[in-house]
C-alpha positions in Angstrom: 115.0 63.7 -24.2 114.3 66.8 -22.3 118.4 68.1 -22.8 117.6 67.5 -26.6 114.2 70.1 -26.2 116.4 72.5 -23.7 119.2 72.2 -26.3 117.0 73.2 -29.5 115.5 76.1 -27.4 118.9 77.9 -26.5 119.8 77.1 -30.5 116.6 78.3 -31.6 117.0 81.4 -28.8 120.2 82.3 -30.2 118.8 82.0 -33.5 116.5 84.6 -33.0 118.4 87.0 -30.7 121.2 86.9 -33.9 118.5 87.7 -35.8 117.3 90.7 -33.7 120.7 91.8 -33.7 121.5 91.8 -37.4 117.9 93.4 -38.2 118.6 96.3 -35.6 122.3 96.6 -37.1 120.4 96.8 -40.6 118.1 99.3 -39.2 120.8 101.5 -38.0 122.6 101.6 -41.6 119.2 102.2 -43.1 119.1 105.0 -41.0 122.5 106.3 -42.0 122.3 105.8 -45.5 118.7 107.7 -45.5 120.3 110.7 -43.3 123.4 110.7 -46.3 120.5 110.8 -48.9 118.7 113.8 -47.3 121.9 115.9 -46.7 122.9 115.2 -50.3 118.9 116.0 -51.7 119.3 119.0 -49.7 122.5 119.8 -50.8 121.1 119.4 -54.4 118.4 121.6 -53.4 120.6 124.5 -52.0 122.5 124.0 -55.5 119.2 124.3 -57.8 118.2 127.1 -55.2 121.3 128.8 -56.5 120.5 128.4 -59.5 117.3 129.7 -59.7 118.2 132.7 -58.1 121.5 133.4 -60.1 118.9 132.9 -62.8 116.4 135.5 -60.8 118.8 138.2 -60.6 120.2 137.7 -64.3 116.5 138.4 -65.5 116.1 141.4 -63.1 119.3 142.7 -64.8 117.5 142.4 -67.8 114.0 144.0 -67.2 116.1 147.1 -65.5 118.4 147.1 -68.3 114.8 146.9 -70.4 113.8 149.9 -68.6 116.3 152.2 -68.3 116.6 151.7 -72.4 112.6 152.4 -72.8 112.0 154.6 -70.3 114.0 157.9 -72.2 111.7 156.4 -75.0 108.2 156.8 -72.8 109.6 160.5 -71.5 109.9 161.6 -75.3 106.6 160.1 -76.3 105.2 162.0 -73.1 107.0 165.2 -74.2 105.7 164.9 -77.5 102.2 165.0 -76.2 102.4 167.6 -74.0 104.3 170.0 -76.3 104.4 168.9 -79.7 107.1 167.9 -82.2 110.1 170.3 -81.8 113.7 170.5 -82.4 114.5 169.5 -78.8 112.3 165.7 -79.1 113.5 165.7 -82.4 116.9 165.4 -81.4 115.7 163.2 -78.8 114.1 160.9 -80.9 117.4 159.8 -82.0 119.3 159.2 -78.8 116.0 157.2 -77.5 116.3 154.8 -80.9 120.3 154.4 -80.1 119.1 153.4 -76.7 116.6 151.1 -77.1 118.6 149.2 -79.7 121.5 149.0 -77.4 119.7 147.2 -75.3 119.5 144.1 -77.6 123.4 144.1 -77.2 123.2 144.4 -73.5 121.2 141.0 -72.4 123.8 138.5 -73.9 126.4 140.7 -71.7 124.1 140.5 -68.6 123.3 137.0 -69.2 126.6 135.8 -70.2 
C-alpha cells in the first residue's frame, strides 16, 4: 500500500512541477507579447507625434503666412494715423487689399 501512496505522490509531483513549468512558459510569452504591444503603442505614438507636429508646423505656416499678408495692412492703418490720407497710402491701400486676399489662396497651398 505504501508503493501505491509513494507512487501517486511522484504522479501528483510531476503533475504540479508540469504545471509550474507550463505557467512560467506562459508567463514568459505574456511577457513577450506585452513588450511587442508597447513597442507597437509606442511606435503608434511616434506616428501620431508626427502627425501632430506635421500638423503644428502646417498651422505655423499659416499664421506667418496670416501675418506677413496683414501686417502691410496694420503699417498703412498706422501710416494713415500718423499722417493722414495721401497719395502714397492711397496707393498703398490697394497693394495691402491684393495682399490680404492673396492669402486666402495661400493656406490650401500651405496645407496641401
Amino acid at each position: 500500500m505504501s508503493g501505491i501512496r509513494i507512487f501517486c505522490l511522484l504522479v501528483i509531483t510531476a503533475i504540479y512541477c508540469k504545471i509550474f513549468f507550463i505557467i512560467r512558459c506562459h508567463k514568459r510569452q505574456i511577457q513577450q507579447v506585452r513588450e511587442l504591444e508597447a513597442q507597437t503603442r509606442q511606435n503608434s505614438e511616434m506616428r501620431n507625434l508626427a502627425t501632430i507636429m506635421k500638423t503644428a508646423v502646417d498651422v505655423l505656416y499659416v499664421y506667418f503666412a496670416f501675418l506677413v499678408s496683414y501686417f502691410s495692412r496694420f503699417i498703412l492703418l498706422a501710416a494713415r494715423v500718423i499722417t493722414g490720407p495721401n497719395i502714397v497710402t492711397t496707393g498703398f491701400s490697394l497693394y495691402t487689399h491684393t495682399l490680404m486676399f492673396f492669402n486666402s489662396t495661400l493656406n490650401p497651398v500651405i496645407y496641401g
